[in-house]
GUPA-945886 format. One record per atom (N, C-alpha, C, O): residue in one letter; x negated, y, z negated. Coordinates in steps of 0.2 Angstrom, whole numbers, padded with zeros to 4 digits, always signed. Layout:
! GUPA-945886
AXYZ;...
END
This chain:
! GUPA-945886
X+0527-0111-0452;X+0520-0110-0450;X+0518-0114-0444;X+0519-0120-0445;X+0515-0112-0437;X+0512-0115-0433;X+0505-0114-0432;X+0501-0110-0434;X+0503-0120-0429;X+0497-0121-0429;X+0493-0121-0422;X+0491-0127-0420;X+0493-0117-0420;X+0489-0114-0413;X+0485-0119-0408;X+0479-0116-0407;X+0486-0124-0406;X+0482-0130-0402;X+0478-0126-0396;X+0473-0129-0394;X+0479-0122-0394;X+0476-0118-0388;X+0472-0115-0390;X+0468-0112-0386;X+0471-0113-0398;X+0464-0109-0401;X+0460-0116-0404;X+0459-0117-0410;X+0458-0120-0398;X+0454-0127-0402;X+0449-0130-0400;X+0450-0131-0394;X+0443-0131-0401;X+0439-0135-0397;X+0437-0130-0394;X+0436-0127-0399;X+0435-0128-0389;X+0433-0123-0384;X+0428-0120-0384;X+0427-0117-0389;X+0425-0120-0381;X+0417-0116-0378;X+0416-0110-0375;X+0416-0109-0369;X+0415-0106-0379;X+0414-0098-0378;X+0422-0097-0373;X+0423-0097-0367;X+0426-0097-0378;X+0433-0098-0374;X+0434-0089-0380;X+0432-0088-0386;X+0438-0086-0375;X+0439-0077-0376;X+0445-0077-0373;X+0446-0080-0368;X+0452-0070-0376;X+0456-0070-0375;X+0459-0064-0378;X+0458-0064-0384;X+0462-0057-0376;X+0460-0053-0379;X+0469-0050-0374;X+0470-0051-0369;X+0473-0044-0379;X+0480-0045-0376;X+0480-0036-0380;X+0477-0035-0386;X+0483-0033-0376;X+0484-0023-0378;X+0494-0026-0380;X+0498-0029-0376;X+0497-0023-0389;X+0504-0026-0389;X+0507-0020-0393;X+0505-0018-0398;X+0511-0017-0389;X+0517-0014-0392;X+0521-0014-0395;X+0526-0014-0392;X+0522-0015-0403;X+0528-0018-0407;X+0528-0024-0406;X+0532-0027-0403;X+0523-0028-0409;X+0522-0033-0410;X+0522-0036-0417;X+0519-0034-0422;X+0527-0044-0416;X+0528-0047-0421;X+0525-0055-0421;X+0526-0058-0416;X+0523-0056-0426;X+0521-0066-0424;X+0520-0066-0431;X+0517-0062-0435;X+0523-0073-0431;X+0523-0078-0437;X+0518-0080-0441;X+0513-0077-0439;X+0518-0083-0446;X+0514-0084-0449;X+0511-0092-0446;X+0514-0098-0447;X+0504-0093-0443;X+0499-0095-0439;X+0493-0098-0442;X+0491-0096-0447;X+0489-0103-0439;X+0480-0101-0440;X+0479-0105-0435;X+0483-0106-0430;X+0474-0108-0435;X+0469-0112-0430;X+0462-0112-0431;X+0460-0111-0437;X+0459-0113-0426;X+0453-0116-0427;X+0446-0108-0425;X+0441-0105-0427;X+0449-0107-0421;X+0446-0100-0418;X+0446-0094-0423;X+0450-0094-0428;X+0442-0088-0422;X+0441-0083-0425;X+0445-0079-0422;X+0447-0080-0417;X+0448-0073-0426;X+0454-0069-0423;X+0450-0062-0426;X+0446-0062-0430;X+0452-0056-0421;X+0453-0049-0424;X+0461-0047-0421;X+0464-0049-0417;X+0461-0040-0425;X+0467-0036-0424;X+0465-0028-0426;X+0462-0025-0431;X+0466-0025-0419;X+0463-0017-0420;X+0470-0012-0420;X+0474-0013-0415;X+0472-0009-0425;X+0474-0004-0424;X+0476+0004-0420;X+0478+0009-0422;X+0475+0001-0413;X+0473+0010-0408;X+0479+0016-0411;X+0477+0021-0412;X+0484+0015-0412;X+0491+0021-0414;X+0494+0017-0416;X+0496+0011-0415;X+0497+0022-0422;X+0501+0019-0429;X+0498+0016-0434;X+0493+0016-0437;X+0505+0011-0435;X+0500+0006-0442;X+0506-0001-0444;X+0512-0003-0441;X+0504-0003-0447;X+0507-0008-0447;X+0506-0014-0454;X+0504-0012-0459;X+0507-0019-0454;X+0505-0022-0459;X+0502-0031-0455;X+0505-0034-0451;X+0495-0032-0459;X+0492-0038-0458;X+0493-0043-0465;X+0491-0041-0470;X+0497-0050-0464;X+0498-0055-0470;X+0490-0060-0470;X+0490-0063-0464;X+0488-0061-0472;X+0481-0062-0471;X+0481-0069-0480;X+0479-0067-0486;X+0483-0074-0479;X+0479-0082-0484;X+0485-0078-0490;X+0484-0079-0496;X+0491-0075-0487;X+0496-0070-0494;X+0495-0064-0496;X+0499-0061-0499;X+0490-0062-0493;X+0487-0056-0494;X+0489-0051-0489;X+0485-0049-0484;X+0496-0046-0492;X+0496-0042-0487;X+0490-0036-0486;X+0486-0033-0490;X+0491-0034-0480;X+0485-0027-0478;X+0486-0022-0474;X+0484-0022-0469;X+0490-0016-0476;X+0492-0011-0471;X+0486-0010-0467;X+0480-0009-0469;X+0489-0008-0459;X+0484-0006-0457;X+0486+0001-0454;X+0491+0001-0452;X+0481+0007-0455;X+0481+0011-0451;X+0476+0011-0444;X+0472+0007-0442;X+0477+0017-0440;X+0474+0015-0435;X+0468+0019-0437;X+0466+0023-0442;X+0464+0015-0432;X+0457+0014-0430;X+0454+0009-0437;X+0448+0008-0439;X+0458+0007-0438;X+0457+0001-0442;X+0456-0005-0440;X+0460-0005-0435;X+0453-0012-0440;X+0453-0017-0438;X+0452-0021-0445;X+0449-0019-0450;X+0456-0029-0445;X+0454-0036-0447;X+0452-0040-0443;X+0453-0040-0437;X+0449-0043-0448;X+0445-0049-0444;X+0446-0055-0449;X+0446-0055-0455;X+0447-0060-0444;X+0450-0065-0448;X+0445-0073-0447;X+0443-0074-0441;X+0444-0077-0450;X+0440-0082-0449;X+0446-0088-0448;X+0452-0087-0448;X+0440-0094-0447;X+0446-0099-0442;X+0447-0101-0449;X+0444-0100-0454;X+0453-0104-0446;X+0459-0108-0453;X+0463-0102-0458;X+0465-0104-0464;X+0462-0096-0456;X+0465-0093-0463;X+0473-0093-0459;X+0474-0094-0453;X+0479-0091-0464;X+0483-0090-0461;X+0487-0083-0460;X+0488-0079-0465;X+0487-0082-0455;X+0489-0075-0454;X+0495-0072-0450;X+0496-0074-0444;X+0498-0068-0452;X+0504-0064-0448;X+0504-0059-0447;X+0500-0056-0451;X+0508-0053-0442;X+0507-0047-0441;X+0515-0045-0441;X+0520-0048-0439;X+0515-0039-0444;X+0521-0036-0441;X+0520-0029-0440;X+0519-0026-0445;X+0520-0025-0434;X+0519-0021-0431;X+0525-0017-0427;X+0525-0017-0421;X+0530-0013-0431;X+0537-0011-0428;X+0534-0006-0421;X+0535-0006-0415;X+0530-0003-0423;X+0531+0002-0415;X+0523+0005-0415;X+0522+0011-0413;X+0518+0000-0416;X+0511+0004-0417;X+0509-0001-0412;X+0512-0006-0410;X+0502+0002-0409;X+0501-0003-0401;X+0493-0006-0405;X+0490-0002-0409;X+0490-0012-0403;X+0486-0014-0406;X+0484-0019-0401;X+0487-0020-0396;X+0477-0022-0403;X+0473-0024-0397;X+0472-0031-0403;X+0472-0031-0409;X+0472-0037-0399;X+0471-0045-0404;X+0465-0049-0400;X+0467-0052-0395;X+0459-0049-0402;X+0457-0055-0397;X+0458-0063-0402;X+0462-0063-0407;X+0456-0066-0401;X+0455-0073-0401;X+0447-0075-0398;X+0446-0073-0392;X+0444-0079-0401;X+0437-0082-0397;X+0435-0088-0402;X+0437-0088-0408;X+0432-0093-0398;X+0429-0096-0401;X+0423-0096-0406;X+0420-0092-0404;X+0420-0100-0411;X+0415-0098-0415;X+0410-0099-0414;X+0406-0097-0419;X+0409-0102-0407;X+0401-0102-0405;X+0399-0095-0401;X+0394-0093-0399;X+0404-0092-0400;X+0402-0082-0398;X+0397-0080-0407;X+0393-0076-0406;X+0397-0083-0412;X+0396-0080-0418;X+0394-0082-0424;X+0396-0080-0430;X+0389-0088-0421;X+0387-0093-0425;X+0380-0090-0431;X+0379-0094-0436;X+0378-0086-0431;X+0375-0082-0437;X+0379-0077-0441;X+0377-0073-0445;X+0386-0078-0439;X+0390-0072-0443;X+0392-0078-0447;X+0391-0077-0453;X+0393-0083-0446;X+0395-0090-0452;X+0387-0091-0455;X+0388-0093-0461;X+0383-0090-0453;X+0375-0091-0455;X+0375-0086-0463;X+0374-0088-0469;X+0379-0080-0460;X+0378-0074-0465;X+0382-0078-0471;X+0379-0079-0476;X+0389-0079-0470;X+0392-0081-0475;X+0390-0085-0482;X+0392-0085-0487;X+0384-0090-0477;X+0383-0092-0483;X+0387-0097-0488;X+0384-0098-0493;X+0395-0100-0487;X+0398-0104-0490;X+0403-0099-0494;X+0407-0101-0499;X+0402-0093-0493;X+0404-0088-0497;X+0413-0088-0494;X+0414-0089-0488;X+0418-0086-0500;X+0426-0085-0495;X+0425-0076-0493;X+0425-0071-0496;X+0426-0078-0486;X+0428-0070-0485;X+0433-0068-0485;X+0437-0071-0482;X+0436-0060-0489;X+0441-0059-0490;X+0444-0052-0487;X+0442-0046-0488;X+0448-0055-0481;X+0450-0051-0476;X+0454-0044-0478;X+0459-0043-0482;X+0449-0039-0476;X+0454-0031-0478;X+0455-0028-0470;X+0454-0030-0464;X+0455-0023-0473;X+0455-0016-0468;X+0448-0014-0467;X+0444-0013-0472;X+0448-0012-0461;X+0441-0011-0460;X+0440-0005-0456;X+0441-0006-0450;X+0438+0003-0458;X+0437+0007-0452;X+0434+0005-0446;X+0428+0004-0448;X+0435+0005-0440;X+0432+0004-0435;X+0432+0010-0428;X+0433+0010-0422;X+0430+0015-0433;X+0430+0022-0426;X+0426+0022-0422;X+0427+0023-0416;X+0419+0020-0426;X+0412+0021-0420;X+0414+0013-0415;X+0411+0012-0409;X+0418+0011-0417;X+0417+0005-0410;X+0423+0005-0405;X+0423+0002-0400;X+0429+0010-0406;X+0437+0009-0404;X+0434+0009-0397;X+0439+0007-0394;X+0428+0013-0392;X+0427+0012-0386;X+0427+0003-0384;X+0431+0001-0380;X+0422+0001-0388;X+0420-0007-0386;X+0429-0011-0388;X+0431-0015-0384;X+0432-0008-0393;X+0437-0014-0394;X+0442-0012-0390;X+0445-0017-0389;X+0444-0007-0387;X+0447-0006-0382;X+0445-0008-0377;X+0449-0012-0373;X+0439-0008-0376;X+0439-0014-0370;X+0441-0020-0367;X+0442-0023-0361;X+0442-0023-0375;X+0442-0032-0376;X+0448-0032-0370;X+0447-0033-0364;X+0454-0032-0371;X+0459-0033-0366;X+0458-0033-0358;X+0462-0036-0354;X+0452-0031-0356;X+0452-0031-0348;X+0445-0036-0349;X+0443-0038-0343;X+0441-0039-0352;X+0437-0044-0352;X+0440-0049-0351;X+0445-0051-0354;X+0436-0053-0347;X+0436-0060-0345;X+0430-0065-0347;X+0424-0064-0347;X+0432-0072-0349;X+0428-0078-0351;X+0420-0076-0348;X+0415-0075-0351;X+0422-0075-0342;X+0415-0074-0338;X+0410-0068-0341;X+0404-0068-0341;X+0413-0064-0343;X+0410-0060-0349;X+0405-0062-0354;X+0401-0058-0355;X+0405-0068-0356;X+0404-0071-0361;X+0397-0068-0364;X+0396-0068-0370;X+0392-0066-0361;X+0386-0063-0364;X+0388-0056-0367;X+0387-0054-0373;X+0389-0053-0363;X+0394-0046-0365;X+0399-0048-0371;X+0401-0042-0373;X+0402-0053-0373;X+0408-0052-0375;X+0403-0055-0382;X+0404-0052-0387;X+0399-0059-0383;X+0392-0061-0387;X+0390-0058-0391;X+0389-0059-0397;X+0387-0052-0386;X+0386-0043-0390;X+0390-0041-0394;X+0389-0039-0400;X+0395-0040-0390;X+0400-0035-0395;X+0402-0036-0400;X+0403-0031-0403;X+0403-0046-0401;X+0407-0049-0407;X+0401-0049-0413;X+0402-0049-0419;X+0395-0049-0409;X+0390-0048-0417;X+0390-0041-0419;X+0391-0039-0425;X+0390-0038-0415;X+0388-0031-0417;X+0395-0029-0422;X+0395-0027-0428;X+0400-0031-0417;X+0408-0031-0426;X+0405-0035-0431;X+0401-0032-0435;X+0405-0041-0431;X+0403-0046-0435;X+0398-0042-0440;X+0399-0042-0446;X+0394-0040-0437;X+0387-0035-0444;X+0392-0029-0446;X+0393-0029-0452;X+0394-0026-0443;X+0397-0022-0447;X+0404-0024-0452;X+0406-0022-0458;X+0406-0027-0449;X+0412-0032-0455;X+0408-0036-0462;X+0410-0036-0468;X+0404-0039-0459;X+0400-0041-0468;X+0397-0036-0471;X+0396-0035-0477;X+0396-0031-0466;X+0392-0025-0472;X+0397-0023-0475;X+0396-0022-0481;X+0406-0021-0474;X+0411-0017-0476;X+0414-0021-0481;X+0418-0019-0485;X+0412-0029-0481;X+0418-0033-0484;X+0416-0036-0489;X+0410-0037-0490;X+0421-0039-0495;X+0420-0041-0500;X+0422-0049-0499;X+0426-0052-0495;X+0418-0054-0506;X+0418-0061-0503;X+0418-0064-0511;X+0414-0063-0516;X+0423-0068-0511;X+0421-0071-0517;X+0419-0080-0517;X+0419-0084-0512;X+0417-0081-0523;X+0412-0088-0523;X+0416-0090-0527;X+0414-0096-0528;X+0421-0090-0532;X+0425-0093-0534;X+0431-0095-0532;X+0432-0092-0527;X+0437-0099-0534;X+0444-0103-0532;X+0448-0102-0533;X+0453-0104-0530;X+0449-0095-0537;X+0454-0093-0541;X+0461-0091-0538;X+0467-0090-0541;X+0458-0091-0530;X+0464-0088-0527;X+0468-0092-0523;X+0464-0096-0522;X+0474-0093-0520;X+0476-0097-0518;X+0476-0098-0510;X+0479-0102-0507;X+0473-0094-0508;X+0470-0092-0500;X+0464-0099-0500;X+0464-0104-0497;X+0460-0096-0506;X+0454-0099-0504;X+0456-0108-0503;X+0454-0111-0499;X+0458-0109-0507;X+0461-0116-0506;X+0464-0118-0502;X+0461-0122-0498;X+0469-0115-0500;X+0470-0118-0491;X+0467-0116-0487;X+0469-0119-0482;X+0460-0113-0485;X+0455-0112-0483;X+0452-0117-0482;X+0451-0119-0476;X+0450-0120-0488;X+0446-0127-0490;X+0448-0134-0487;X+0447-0139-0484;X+0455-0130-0490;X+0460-0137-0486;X+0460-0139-0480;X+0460-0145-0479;X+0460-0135-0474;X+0462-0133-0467;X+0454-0137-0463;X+0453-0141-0460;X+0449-0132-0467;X+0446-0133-0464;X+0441-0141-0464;X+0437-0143-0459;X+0444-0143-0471;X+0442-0149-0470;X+0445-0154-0467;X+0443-0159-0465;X+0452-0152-0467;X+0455-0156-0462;X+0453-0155-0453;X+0452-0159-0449;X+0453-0150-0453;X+0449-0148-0445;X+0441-0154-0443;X+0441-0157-0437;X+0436-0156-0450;X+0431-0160-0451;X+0434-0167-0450;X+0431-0171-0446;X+0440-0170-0454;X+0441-0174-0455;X+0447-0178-0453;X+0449-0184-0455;X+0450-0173-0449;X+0458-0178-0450;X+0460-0183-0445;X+0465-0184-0444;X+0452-0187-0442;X+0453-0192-0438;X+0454-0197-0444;X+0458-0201-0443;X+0450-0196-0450;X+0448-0201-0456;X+0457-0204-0459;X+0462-0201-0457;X+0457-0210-0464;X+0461-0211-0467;X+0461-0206-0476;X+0459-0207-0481;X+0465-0199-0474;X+0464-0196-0480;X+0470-0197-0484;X+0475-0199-0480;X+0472-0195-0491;X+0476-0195-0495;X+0478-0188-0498;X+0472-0186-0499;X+0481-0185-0501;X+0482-0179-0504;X+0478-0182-0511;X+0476-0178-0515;X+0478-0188-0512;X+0475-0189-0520;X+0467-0187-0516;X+0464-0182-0517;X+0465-0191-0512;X+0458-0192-0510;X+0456-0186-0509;X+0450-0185-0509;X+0460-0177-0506;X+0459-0174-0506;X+0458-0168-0510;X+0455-0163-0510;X+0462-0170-0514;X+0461-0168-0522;X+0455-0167-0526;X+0453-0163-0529;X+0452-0176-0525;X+0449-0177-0527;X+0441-0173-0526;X+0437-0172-0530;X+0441-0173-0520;X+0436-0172-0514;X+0436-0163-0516;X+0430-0161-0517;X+0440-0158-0516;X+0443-0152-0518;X+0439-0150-0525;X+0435-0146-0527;X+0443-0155-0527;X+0442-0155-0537;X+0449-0151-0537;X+0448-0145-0536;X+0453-0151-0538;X+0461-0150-0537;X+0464-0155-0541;X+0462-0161-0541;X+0470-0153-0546;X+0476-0157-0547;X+0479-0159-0542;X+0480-0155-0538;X+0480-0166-0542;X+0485-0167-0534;X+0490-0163-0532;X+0491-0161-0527;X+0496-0162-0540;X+0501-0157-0540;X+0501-0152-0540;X+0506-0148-0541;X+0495-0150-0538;X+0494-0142-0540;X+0492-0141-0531;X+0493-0136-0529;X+0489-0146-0528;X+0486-0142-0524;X+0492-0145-0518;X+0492-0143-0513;X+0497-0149-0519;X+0503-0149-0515;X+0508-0143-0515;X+0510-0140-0510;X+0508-0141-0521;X+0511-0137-0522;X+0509-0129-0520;X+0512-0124-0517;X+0504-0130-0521;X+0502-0124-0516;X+0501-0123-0509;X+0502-0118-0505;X+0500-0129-0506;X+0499-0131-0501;X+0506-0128-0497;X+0506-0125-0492;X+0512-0131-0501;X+0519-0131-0498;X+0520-0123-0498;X+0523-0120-0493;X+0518-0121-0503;X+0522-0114-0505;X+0519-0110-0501;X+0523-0109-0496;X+0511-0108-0499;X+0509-0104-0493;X+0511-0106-0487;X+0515-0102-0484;X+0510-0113-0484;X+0514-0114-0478;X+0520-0116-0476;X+0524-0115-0471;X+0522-0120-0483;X+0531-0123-0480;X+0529-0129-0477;X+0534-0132-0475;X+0523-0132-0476;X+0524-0138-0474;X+0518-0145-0480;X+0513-0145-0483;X+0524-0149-0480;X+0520-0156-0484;X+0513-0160-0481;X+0513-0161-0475;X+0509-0161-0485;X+0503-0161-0485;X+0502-0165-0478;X+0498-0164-0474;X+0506-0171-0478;X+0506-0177-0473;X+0508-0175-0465;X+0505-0177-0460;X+0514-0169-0466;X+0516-0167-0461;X+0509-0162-0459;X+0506-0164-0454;X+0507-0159-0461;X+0500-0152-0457;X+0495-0157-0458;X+0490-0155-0457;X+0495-0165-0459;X+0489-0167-0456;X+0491-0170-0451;X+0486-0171-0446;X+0497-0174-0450;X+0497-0177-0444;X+0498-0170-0436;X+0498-0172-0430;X+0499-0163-0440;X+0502-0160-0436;X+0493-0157-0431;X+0493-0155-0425;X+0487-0159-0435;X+0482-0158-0432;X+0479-0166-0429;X+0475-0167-0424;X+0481-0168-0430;X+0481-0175-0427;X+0483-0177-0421;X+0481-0181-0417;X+0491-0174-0420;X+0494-0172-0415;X+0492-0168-0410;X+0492-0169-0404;X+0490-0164-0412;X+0484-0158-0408;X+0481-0158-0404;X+0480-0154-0399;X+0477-0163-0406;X+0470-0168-0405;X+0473-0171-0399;X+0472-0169-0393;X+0476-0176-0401;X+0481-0182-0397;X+0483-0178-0390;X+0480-0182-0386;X+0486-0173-0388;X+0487-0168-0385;X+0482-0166-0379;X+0483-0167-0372;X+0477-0165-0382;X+0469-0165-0379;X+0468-0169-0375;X+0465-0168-0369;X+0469-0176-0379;X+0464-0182-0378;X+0469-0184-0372;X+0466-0188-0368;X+0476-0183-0370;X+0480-0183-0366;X+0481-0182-0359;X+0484-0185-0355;X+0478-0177-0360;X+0477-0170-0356;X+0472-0171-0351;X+0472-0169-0345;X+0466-0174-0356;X+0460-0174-0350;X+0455-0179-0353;X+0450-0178-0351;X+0456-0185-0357;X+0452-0191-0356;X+0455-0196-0352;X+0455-0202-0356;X+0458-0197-0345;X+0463-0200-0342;X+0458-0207-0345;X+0461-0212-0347;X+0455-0207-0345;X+0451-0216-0345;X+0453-0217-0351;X+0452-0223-0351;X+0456-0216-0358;X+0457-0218-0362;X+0464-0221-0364;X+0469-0218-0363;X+0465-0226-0366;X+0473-0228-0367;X+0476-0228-0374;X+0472-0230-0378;X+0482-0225-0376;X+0484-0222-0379;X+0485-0224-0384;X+0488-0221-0389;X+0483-0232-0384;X+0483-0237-0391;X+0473-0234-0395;X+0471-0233-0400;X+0470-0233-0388;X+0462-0229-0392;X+0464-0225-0394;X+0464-0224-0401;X+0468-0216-0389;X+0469-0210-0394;X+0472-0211-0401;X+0470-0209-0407;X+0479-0215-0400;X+0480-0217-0407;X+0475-0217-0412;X+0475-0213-0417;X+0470-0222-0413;X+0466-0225-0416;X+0461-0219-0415;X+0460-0218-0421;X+0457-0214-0412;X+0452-0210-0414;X+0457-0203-0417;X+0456-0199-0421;X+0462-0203-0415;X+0466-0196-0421;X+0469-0199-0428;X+0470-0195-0432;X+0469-0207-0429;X+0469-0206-0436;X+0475-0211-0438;X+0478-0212-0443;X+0477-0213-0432;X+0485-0216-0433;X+0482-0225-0435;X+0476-0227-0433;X+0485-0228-0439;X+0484-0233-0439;X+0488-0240-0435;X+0486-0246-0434;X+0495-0238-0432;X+0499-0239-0430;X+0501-0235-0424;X+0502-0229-0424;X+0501-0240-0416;X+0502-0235-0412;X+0510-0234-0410;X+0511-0230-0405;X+0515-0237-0415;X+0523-0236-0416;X+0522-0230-0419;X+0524-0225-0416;X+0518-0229-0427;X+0518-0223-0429;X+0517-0216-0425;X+0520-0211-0426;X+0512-0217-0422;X+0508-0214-0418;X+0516-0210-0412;X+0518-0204-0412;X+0518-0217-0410;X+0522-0213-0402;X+0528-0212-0407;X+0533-0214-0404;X+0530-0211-0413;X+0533-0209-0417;X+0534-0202-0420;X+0539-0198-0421;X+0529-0202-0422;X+0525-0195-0424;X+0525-0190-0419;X+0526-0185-0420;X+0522-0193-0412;X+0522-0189-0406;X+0527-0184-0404;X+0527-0178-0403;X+0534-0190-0404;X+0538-0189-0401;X+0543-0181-0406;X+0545-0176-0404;X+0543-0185-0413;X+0545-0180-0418;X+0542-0171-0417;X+0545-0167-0420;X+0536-0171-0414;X+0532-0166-0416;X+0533-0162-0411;X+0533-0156-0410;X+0533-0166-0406;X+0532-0163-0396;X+0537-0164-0394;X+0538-0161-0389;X+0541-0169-0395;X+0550-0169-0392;X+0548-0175-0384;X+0552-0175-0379;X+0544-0177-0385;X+0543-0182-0378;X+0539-0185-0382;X+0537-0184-0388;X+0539-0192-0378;X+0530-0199-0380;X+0525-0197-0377;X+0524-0192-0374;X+0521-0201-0380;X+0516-0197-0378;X+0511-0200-0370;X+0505-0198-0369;X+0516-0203-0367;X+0517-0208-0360;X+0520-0200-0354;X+0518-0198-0349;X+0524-0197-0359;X+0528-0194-0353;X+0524-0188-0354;X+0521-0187-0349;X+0521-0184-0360;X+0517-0180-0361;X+0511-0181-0356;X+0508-0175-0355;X+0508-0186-0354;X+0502-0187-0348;X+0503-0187-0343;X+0498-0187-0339;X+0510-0189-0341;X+0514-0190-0332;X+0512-0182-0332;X+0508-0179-0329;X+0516-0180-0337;X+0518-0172-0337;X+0513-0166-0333;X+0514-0160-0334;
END
């Protein structure tokens, strides 16, 4: 599973791509995602939860869920945006999990075909449109308020690690914080994504680091250490170096 550092942080940041037989791994981040079906069909993997899609179908997917596409020869449209386009569709939610389906989407396939020739600069246009989906996908979609499922857990998990993973956290302390068996909620953790609890937290940590690399030049790399979570800045250019294949010295020349 990868963890998309380019869908992170960002301010009305929009990205929207037309694909022919397309295929992509199993993903999440930090941003809101859709997938429109224009011809054919295909299937959407969605927190485990497979979704055939026919066309004129869309998903919509909230940040941190994890999700995969496999699309042998059906052409589909994917945005990506961040979640300040659509801060009253999180309003709606209510703390409630959304549970991503299939969703007719005929009366809009004008506006969503669109998306692919919009640009950032769009952004009030692009505002409109994401609510106007947004209202019609909570009216279509079902939501549960209980745990039961193992989506919703890594959900919780994700996102509280997005909140927190500057902090000194523990899979016990997350557990705890969860209301989760520790064993139970590793085990899940591993099984959905294939990655150990320590490794997808440093991998958001890393992310972070990344950033702060990139464009806090005033900052020196013993501080980024210390505000992404590292206690140690051998661990730190350790970790870096494992995860990105360079220090995180040449990562800033770079």
């Amino acid at each position: 599973m990868e963890y998309q550092n380019e869908n992170f942080n960002g301010e009305y940041d929009f990205r929207s791509r037309f694909h022919k037989g397309w295929h992509i791994l199993s993903n999440l981040h930090e941003y809101s995602e859709l997938i429109y079906c224009q011809k054919g069909s295909g299937y959407v993997t969605v927190n485990g939860k497979v979704i055939y899609l026919h066309e004129n179908e869309m998903v919509w997917i909230p940040p941190n869920y994890i999700h995969q596409y496999d699309f042998e020869s059906a052409e589909v449209i994917c945005a990506v945006f961040s979640n300040d386009f659509i801060p009253l569709f999180f309003k709606k939610l209510n703390k409630r999990y959304f549970c991503a389906s299939a969703i007719n989407m005929s009366e809009m396939s004008e506006i969503l075909e669109e998306f692919p020739e919009m640009k950032k600069q769009d952004s009030l246009r692009i505002s409109g449109y994401l609510n106007l989906i947004g209202a019609i996908v909570l009216e279509r979609s079902t939501f549960e308020n209980g745990r039961n499922v193992d989506g919703v857990l890594c959900q919780r998990v994700f996102s509280y690690l997005v909140d927190n993973f500057s902090e000194n956290i523990s899979l016990s302390q997350l557990a705890k914080v969860l209301g989760y068996n520790e064993k139970y909620l590793s085990h899940t953790l591993h099984d959905l994504t294939g990655i150990h609890f320590r490794k997808l937290l440093n991998s958001y940590r890393i992310d972070y680091a990344k950033k702060l690399l990139s464009g806090s030049h005033n900052m020196t790399i013993s501080a980024i250490a210390t505000t992404c979570g590292f206690n140690s800045l051998n661990t730190f250019n350790r970790e870096f170096k494992r995860l990105v294949g360079i220090t995180p010295s040449e990562y800033r020349r770079r």
